[in-house]
N, C-alpha and C positions, 0 to 999 in steps of 0.2 A: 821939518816939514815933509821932506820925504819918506820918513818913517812913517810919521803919522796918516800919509796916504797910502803905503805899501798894509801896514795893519789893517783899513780900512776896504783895502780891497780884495783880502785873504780873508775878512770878515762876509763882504758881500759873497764871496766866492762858497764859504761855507754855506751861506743861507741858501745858494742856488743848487749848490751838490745834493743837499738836504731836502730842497722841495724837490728836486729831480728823481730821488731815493723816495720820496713819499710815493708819486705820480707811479712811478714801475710798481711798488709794491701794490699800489692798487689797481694796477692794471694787470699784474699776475693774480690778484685776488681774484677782480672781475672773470679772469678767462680761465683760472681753474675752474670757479662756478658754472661759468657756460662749458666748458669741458666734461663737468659730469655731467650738465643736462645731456650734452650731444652725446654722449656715452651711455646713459640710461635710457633717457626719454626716446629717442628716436630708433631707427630699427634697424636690424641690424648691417641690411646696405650702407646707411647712410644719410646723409640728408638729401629728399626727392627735392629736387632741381626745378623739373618738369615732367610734365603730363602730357603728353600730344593725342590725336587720333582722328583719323579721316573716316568718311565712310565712302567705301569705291563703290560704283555704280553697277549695281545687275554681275558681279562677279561671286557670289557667296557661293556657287557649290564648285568654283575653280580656285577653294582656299588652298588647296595643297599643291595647282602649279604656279600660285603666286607663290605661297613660300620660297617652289625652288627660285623662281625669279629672284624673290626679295633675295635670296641667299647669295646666288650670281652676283647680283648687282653691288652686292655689299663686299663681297667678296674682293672685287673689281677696285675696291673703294681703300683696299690695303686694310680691311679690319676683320678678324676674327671673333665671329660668332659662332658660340656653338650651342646644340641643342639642349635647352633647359628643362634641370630634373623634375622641377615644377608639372606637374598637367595643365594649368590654366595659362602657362608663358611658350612661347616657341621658341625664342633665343635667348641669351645672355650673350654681356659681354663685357670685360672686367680690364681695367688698366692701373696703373698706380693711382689717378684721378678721382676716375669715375668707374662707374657700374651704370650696366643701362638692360631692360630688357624691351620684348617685342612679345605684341601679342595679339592675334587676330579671333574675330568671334563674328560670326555668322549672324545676319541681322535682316530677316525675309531673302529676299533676292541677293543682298547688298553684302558687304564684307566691312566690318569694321576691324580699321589695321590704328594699333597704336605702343608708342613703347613710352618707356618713363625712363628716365636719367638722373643718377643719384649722385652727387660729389661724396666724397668717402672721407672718413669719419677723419681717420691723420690728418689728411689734407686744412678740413677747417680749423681740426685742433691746430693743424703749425701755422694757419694762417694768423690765427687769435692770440698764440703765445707771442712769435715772430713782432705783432704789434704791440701789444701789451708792455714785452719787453725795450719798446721805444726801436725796435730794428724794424722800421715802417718799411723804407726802401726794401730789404730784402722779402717781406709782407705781401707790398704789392707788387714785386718779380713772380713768387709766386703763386698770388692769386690770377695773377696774367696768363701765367702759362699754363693754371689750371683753365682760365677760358678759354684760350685757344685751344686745349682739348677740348672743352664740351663744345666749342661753334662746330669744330671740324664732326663731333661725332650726331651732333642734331642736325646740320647739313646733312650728311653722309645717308641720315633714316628718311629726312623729309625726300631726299632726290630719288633713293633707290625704291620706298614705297612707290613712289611716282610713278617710277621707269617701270618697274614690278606690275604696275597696275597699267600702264599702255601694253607692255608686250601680253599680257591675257590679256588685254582688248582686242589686241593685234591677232592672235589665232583665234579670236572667233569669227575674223572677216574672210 
């Protein structure tokens, strides 16, 4: 009797190893695929996150002592930006995470300030393998610590455009 329950449950055990063994391989299939897409299809930042952009009131021809502001401020904020080789961008700024830039354009009177935030290309790939391969736990460690860079680095642009935009308020009074 006990044999015949010991075979039987190195039987079930097989059939569970077996569908466990299906489930990963089709979850490394699935995420190779999404791999080359995020590898081809998207650019080469990364995948865009977000799009933000304000328009500041009556500051357009004081774009370049907001920049130094925005630059102070962000400075201030423990993050290095530096000036991007782009024409059409003001900053960059690049981590193991993310990439983000900034970028202002003149708009009549007014100033439109806005940056975009990209999570980076490894990052989703390890997030997709990491689950795929059934190591969820370590998946979503992280994708966690990847948000808490991007909250800290979309905080960081929302407050200092902000700040950037009172202090040229401030010397015009």
């Amino acid at each position: 009797m006990q044999f015949q329950y010991l075979v039987t449950l190195i039987k079930f055990l097989k059939m569970i190893l077996s569908s466990l063994a299906v489930i990963i391989g089709l979850g490394v299939a699935v995420a190779t695929v999404l791999s080359i897409i995020i590898l081809f299809k998207f650019p080469p930042e990364g995948l865009a996150i977000t799009t933000t952009e304000r328009i500041f009131f009556r500051i357009g021809v004081k774009k370049n002592e907001f920049l130094k502001h925005l630059q102070e401020e962000i400075a201030r904020r423990n993050f290095n930006f530096i000036k991007a080789p782009r024409s059409e961008l003001d900053f960059e700024y690049s981590n193991g995470f993310n990439k983000a830039y900034i970028y202002t354009d003149i708009v009549g009177d007014h100033l439109r300030y806005g940056f975009r935030i990209y999570m980076k290309k490894p990052v989703a790939i390890l997030i997709l393998f990491l689950t795929a391969l059934g190591l969820v736990i370590p998946g979503i460690i992280v994708f966690l610590f990847w948000l808490a860079k991007y909250n800290s680095l979309k905080e960081t642009l929302l407050s200092a455009g902000e700040n950037a935009y009172i202090l040229v308020r401030g010397e015009e009074a």
